[in-house]
DRENBAMI-684325 format. One record per residue (C-alpha): chain; residue number from 0; residue in one letter; x, y, z. Coordinates in nm, 4 decimals, m for minus. Layout:
ch|i|aa|east|north|up
A|NUM|A|X|Y|Z
...
# end
This chain:
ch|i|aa|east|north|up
A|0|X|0.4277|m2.4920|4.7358
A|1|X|0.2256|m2.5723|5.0595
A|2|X|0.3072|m2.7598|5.3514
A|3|X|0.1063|m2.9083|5.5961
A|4|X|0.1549|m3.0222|5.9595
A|5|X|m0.0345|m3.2489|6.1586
A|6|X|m0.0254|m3.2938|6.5472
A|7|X|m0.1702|m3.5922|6.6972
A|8|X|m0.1905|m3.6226|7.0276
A|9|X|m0.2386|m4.0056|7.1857
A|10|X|m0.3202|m4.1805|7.4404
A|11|X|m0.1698|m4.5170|7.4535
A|12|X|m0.3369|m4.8197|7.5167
A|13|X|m0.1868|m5.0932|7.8233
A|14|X|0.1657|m4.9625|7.8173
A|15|X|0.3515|m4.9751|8.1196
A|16|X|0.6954|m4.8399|8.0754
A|17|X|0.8777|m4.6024|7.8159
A|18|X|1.0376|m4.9269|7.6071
A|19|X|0.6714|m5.0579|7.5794
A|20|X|0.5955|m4.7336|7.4672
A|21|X|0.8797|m4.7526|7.1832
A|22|X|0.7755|m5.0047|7.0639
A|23|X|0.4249|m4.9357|7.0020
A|24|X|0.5270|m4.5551|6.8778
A|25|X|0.7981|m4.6802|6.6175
A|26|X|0.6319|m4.8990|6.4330
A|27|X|0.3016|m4.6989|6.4125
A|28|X|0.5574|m4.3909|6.2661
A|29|X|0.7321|m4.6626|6.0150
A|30|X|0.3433|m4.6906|5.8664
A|31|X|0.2537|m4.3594|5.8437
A|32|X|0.5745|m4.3344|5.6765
A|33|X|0.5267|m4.5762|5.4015
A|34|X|0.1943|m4.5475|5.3549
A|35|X|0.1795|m4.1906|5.2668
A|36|X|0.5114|m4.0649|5.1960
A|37|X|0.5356|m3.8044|5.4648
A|38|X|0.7845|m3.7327|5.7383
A|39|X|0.6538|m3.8521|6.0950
A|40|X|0.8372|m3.7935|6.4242
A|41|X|0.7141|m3.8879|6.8136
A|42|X|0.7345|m3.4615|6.8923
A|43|X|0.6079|m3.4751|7.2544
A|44|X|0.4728|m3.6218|7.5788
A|45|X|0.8628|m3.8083|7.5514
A|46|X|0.8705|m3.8884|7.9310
A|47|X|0.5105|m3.9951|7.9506
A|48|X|0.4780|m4.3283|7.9196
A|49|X|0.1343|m4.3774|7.8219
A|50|X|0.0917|m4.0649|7.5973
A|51|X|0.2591|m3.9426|7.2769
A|52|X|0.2653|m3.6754|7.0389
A|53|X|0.2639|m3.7329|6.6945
A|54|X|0.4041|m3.5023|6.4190
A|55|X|0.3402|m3.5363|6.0702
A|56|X|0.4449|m3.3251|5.7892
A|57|X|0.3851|m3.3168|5.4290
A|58|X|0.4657|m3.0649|5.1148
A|59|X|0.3204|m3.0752|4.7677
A|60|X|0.2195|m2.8469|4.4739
A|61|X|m0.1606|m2.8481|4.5571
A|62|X|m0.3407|m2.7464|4.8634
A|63|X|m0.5803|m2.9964|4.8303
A|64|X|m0.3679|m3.2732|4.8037
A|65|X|m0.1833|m3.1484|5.1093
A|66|X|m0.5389|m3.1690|5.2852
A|67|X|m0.5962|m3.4969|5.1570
A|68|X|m0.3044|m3.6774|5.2490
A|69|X|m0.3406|m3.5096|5.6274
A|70|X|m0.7066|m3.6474|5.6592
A|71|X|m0.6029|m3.9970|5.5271
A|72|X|m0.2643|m3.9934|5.7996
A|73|X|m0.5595|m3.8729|6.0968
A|74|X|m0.7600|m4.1289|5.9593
A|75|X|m0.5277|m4.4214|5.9810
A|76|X|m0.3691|m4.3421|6.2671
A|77|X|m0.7280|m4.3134|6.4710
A|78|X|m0.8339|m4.6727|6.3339
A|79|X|m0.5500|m4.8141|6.5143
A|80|X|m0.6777|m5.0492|6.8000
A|81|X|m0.3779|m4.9417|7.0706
A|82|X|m0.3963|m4.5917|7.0364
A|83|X|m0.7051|m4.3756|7.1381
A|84|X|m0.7023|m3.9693|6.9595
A|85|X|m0.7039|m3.7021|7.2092
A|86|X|m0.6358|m3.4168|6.9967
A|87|X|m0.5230|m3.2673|6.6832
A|88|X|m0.3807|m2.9554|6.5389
A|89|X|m0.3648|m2.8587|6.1587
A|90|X|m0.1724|m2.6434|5.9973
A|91|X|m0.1668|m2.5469|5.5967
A|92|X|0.0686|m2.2942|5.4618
A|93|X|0.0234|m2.1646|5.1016
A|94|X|0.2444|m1.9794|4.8831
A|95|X|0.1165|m1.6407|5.0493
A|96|X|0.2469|m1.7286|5.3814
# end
């Protein structure tokens, strides 16, 4: 089994109080969501209203896949227009861990 984690750390666009912030976060986590099957939670930044932190997990049979699936999620979640990447962590745990 491996599981991998994803950290995404963003800086939101012309957002002006935490409920703006809501709803921009929420929706972008609902798409990760159903797009690629993983578990996605807003892990950081909470008070700040015009940054976030993004966590994304997923857990599968193959490493690769695991990879895979984690590039896709940075991927996507980059392209969007509101949000601009600041950083990311990435973390893989194999069967040996």
């Amino acid at each position: 089994m491996f599981v991998g984690s994803l950290e995404l750390d963003l800086l939101l666009g012309d957002v002006r109080s935490l409920k703006q912030k809501r709803s921009l976060v929420r929706p972008l986590l609902a798409d990760v969501r159903k797009r690629f099957d993983v578990a996605a939670a807003e892990a950081g930044h909470l008070d700040l209203h015009r940054r976030t932190l993004v966590g994304i997990a997923v857990v599968a049979a193959d490493g690769e896949h695991v990879r895979d699936v984690l590039d896709a999620c940075e991927r996507f979640v980059a392209a969007r227009p509101e949000v601009e990447l600041l950083s990311v962590r990435r973390r893989l745990l194999d069967p040996e861990d």
